[in-house]
N, CA and C of each residue as an Amber inpcrd file, in Angstrom:
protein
   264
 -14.8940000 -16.4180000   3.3560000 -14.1280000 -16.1260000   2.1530000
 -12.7030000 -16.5770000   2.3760000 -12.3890000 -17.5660000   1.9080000
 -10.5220000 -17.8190000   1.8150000  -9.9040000 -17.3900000   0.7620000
  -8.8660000 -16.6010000   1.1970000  -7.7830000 -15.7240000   0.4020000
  -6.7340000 -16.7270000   0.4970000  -6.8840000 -17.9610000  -0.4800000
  -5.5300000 -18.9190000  -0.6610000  -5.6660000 -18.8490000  -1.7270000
  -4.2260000 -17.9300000  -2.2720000  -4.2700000 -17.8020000  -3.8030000
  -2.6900000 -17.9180000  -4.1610000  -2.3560000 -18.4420000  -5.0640000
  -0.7330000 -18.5850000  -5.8210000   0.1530000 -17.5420000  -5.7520000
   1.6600000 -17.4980000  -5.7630000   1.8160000 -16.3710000  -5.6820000
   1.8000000 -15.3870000  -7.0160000   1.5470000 -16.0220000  -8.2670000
   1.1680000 -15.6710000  -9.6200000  -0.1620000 -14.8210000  -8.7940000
  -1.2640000 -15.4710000  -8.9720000  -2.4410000 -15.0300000  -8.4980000
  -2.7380000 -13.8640000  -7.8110000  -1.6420000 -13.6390000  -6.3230000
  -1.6850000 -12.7870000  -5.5230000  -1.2220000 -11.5100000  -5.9100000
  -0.2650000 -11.9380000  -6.8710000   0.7650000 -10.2810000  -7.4380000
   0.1930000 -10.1520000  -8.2370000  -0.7460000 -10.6840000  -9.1570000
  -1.9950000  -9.9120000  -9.9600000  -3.0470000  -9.0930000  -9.6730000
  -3.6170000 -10.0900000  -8.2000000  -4.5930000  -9.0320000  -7.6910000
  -4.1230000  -7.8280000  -7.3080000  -2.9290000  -8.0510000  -6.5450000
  -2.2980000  -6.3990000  -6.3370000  -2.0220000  -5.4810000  -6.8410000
  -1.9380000  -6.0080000  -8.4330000  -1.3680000  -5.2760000  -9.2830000
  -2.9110000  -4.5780000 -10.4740000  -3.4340000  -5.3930000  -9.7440000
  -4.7920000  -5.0350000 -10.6330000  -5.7810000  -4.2430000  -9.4490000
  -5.2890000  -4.2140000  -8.6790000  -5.7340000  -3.1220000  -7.2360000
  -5.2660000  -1.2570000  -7.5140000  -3.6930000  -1.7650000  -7.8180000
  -2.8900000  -0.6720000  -8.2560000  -3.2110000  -0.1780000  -8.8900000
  -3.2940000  -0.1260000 -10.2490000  -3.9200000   0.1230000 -11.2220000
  -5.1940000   1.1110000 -11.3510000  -5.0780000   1.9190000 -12.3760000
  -6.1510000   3.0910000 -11.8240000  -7.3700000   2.6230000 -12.7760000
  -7.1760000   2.4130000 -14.0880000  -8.2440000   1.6180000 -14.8040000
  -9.1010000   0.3430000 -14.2720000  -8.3940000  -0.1110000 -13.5770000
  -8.7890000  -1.3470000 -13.2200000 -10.4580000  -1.3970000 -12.3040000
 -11.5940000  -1.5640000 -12.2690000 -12.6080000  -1.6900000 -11.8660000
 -12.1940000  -2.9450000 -10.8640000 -13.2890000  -2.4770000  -9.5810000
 -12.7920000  -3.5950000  -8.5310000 -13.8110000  -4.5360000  -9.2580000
 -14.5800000  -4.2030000  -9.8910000 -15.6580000  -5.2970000 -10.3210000
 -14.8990000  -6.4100000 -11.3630000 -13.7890000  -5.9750000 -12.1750000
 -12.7230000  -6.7520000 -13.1170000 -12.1820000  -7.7120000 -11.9710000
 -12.0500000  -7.7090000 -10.7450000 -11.2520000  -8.0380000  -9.7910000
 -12.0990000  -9.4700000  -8.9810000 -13.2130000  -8.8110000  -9.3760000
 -14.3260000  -9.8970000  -8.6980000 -14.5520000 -10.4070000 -10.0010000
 -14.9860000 -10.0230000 -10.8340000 -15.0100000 -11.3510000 -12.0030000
 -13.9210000 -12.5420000 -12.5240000 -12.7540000 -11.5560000 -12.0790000
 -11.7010000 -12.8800000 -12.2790000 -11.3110000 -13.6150000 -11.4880000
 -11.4860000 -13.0770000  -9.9560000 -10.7080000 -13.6910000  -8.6280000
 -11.8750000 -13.9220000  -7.9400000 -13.5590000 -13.4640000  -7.8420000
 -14.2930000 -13.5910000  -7.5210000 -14.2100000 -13.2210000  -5.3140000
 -13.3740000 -12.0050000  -5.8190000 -13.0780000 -10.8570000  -4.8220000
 -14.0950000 -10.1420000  -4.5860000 -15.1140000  -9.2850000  -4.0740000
 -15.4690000  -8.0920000  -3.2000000 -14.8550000  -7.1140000  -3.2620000
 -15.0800000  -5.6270000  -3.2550000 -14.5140000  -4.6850000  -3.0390000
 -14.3180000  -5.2240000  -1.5100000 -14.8000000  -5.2100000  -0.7760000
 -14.2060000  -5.7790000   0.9480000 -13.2610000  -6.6460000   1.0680000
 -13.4600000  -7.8780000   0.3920000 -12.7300000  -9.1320000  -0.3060000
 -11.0610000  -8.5250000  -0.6340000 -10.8630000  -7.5810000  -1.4500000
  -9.4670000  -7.1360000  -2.2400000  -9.3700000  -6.0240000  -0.9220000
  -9.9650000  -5.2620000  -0.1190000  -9.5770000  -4.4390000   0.8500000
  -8.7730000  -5.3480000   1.7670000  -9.5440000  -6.4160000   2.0310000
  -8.5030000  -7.5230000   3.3970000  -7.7420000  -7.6900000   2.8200000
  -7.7260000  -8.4570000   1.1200000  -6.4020000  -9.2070000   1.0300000
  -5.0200000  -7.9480000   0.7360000  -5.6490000  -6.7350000   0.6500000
  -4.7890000  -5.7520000   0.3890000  -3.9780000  -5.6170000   1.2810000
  -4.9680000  -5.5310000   2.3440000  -4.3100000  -5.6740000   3.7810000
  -3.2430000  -5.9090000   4.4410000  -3.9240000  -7.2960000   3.8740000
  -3.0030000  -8.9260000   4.6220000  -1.2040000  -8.9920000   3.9600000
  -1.9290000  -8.3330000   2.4420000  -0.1910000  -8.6910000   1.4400000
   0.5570000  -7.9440000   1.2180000   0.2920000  -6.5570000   1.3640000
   1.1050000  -5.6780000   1.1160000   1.4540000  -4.8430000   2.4850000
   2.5320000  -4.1620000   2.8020000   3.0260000  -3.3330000   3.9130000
   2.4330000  -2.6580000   4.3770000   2.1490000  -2.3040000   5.6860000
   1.3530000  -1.3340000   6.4920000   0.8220000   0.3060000   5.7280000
   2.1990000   0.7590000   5.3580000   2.4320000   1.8740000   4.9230000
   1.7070000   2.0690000   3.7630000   2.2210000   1.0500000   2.6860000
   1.9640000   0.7370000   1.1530000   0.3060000   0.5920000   1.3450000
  -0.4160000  -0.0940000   2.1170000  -1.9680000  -0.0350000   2.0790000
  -2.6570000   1.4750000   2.5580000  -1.5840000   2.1530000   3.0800000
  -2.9420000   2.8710000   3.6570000  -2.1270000   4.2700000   2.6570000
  -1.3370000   4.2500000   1.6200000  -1.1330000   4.7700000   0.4470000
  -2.3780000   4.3180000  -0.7730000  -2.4040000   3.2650000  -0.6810000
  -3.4740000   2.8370000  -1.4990000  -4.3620000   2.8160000  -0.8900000
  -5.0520000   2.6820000   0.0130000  -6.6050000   3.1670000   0.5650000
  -6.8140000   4.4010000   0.0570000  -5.8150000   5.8980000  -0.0830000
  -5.9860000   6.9130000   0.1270000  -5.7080000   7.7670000  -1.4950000
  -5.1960000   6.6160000  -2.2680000  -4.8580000   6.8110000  -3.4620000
  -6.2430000   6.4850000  -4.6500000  -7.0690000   4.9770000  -3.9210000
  -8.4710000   4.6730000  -4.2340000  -9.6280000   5.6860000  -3.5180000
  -9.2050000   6.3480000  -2.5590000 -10.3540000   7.0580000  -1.9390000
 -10.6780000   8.2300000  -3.2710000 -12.2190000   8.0800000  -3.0950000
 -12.9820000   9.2000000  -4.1470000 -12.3490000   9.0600000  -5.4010000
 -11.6060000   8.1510000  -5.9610000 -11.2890000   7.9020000  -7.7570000
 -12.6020000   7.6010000  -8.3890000 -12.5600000   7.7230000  -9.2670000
 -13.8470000   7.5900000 -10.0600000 -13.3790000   6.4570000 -11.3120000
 -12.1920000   5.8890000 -11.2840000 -12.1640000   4.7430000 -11.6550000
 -12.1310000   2.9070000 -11.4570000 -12.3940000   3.2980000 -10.2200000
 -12.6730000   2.1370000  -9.1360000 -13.9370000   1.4900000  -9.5490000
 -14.8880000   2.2250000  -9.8760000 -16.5300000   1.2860000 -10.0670000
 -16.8190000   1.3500000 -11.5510000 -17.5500000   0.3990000 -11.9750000
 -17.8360000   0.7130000 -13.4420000 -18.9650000   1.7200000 -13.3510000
 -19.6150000   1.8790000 -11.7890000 -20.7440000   2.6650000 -12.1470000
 -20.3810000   3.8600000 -12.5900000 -19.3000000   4.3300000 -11.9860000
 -18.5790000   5.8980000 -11.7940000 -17.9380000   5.9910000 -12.9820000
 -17.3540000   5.4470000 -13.4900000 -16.2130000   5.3700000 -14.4440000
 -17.3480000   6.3080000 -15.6340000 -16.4030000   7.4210000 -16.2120000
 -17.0800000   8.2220000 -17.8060000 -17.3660000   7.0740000 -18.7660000
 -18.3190000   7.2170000 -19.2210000 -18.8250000   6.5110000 -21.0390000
 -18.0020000   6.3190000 -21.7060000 -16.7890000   7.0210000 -21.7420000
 -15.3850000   7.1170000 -22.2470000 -14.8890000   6.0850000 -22.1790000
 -14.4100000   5.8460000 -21.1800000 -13.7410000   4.6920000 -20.5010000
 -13.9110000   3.0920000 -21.0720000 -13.6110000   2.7340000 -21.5940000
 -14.3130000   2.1380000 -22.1850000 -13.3210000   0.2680000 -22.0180000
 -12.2930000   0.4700000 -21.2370000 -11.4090000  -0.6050000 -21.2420000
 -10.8420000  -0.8050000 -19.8490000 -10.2050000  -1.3870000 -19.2400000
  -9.9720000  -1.4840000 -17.8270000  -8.3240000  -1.4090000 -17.6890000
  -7.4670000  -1.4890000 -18.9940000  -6.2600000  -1.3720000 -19.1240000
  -5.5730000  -0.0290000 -19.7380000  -4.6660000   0.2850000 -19.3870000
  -4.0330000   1.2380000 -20.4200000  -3.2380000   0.4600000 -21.6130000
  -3.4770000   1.4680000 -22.9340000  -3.5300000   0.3690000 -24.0970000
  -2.2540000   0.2200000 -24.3810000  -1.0550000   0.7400000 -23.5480000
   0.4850000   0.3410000 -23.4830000   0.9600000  -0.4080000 -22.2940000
  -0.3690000  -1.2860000 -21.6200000   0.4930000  -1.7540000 -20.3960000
   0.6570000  -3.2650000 -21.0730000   0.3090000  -3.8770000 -21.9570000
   0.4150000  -5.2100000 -22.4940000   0.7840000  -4.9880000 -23.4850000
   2.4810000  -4.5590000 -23.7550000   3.3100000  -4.5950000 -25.2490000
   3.1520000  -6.3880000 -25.0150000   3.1050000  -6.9230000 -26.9100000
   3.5820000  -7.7260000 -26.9420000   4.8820000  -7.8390000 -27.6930000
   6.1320000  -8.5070000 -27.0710000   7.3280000  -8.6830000 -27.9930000
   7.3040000  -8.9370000 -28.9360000   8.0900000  -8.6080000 -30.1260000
   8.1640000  -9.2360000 -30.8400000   9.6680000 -10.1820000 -31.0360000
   9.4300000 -11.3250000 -32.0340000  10.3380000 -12.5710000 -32.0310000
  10.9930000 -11.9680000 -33.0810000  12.4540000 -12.0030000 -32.8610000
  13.5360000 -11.2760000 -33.5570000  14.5270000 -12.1310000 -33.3420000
């Protein structure tokens, strides 16, 4: 698996790691990542400290898998994280 990705690319996956909606499976369909896959590159890109905050922040969430995720759930974003501007 090679993790050579842009730095556009890279601060997305991280940011779509972060993210509590976010399904690691959204992560592999767009970056064609692994939950193992986004664990290394989590690893590799972000600070010692900062990963094992997020290991422990993803441990037992129930929004990490689509399997887990409520019927509810129904989107992978929160529906205020993509304002679009408006031209004024």
């Amino acid at each position: 698996m090679v993790m050579d990705f842009n730095d556009s690319d890279a601060s997305r996956i991280i940011e779509m790691a972060w993210e509590d909606r976010t399904p690691f499976e959204a992560i592999e369909t767009t970056y064609h990542l692994s939950e193992s896959d986004v664990i290394k590159f989590m690893r590799k890109h972000i600070k010692r400290q900062s990963f094992k905050l997020w290991r422990q922040r993803m441990a037992g969430r129930k929004t990490v898998h689509n399997a887990l995720r409520a019927k509810a759930v129904s989107r992978g974003y929160c529906a205020t994280q993509y304002k679009i501007k408006s031209s004024r």
